[in-house]
N, C-alpha and C positions, 0 to 999 in steps of 0.2 A: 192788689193793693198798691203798695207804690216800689218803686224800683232800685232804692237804697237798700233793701230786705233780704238779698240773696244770700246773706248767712243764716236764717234763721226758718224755719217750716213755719208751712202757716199755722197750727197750733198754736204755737212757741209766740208769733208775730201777735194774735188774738189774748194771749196771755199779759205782754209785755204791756200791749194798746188798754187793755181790761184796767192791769196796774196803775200804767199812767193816767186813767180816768178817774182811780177811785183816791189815788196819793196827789193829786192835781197842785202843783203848784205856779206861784205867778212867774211871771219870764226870768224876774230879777235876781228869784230864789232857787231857781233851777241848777244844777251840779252836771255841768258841761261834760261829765264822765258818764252819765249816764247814756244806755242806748241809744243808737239811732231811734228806731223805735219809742219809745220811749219821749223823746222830746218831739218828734215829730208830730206826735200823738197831742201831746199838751198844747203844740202850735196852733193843731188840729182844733182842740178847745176853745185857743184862744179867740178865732178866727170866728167861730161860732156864736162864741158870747159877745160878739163886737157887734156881730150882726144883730143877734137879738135885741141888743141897747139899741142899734137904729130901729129897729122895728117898734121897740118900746117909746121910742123916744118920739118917734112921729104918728102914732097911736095918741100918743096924751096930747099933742098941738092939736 
């Protein structure tokens, strides 16, 4: 996965990534205390859904 992670097993890593998929919040509202993991994971989201909106967005033109 990625190379920020070396405190944590991969279980634990799968766990954290699981959480921050299903508690998802936007950049703004995020708590800079939270895991590496963890926010990494939401950017990961972010990044996604950015895409998907181009995808969508040039779909509908």
């Amino acid at each position: 996965m990625h190379a920020i992670l070396t405190d944590v097993d991969f279980i634990e890593e799968i766990r954290l990534r699981r959480w921050a998929r299903e508690n998802y919040k936007p950049a703004g509202e995020r708590d800079e205390s939270w895991h590496p993991v963890v926010l990494d994971e939401m950017q990961a989201k972010d990044t996604e859904s950015h895409g998907a909106d181009l995808v969508l967005h040039n779909d509908a033109t």
